[in-house]
C-alpha positions, 0 to 999 in steps of 0.5 A: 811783760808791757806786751803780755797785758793783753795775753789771755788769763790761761796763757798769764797764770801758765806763764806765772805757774811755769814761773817763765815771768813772776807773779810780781812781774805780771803785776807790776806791768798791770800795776803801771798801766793802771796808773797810766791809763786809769787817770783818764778812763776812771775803770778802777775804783778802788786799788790795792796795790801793797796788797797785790805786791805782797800777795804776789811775792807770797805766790812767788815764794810758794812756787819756790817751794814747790807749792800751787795754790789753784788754777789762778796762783799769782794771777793778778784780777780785779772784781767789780765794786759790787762784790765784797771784799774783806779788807777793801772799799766795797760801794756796790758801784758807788752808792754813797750809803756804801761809800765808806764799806769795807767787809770783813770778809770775802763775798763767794766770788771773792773767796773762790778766786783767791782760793785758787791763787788769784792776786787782787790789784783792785776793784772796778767801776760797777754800775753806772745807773745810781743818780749819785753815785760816789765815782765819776763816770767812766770812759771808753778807752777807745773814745773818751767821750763816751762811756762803755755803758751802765752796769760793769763799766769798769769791768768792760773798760778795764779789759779792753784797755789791758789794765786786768786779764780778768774780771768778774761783773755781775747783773745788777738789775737782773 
């Protein structure tokens, strides 16, 4: 699955859905190459790993049975820290008045892609323009010593460097 990281999000949940690879594969490729890269390119913020493996076994088990839950069923996202997700550290990119927020529940992005079947590994680096922002910046995964830019950095990092198939930003200052 390590050569499928870079596949698209169509082809992964056809993939998952056509149970070819499992929901709990898929993630689990996803999951290591977080922990490997993450550590030098600060992109993922926040992550939920008990909670995208149990997901993703629930969204196998439901293939078992025959059931789909949407369009995304098993596929493993992340979403930019700005979106609120029940149960998980939202900072709206790292602002300290937010450092300790957890909703208790789902904002509309959040909900929808879990209503059509998507597993949450984790949030991603937001917007890198708060003077003091609770994360540290984030790296280009091409080169180190610079930064993918300012609002959705953690988005664009995350993807180039095959830690999701997909992510949601979000136009912070308009």
């Amino acid at each position: 699955m390590t050569e499928g990281v870079f596949a698209s999000a169509r082809a992964l949940a056809q993939a998952i859905q056509q149970r070819e690879v499992s929901s709990v594969e898929v993630v689990d490729a996803y999951l290591t190459r977080i922990a490997y890269h993450n550590p030098q390119l600060n992109a993922v913020v926040t992550l939920d790993e008990d909670g995208a493996w149990r997901r993703a076994q629930e969204a196998d088990a439901a293939l078992g049975r025959g059931e789909v839950w949407g369009a995304l069923h098993g596929m493993p996202i992340t979403l930019e820290d700005l979106h609120p997700t029940s149960g998980i550290r939202s900072t709206w990119g790292g602002l300290p008045r937010f450092a300790d927020y957890v909703p208790e529940q789902d904002g509309t992005v959040a909900a929808r892609l879990k209503a059509a079947g998507a597993v949450l590994l984790g949030k991603t680096h937001g917007p890198e323009i708060w003077p003091d922002s609770i994360f540290a910046r984030t790296n280009n995964p091409w080169d180190l010593t610079r930064t993918p830019g300012g609002s959705s950095a953690g988005v664009g990092a995350a993807l180039a460097a095959g830690l999701t198939p997909l992510d949601c930003g979000g136009d912070t200052l308009g």
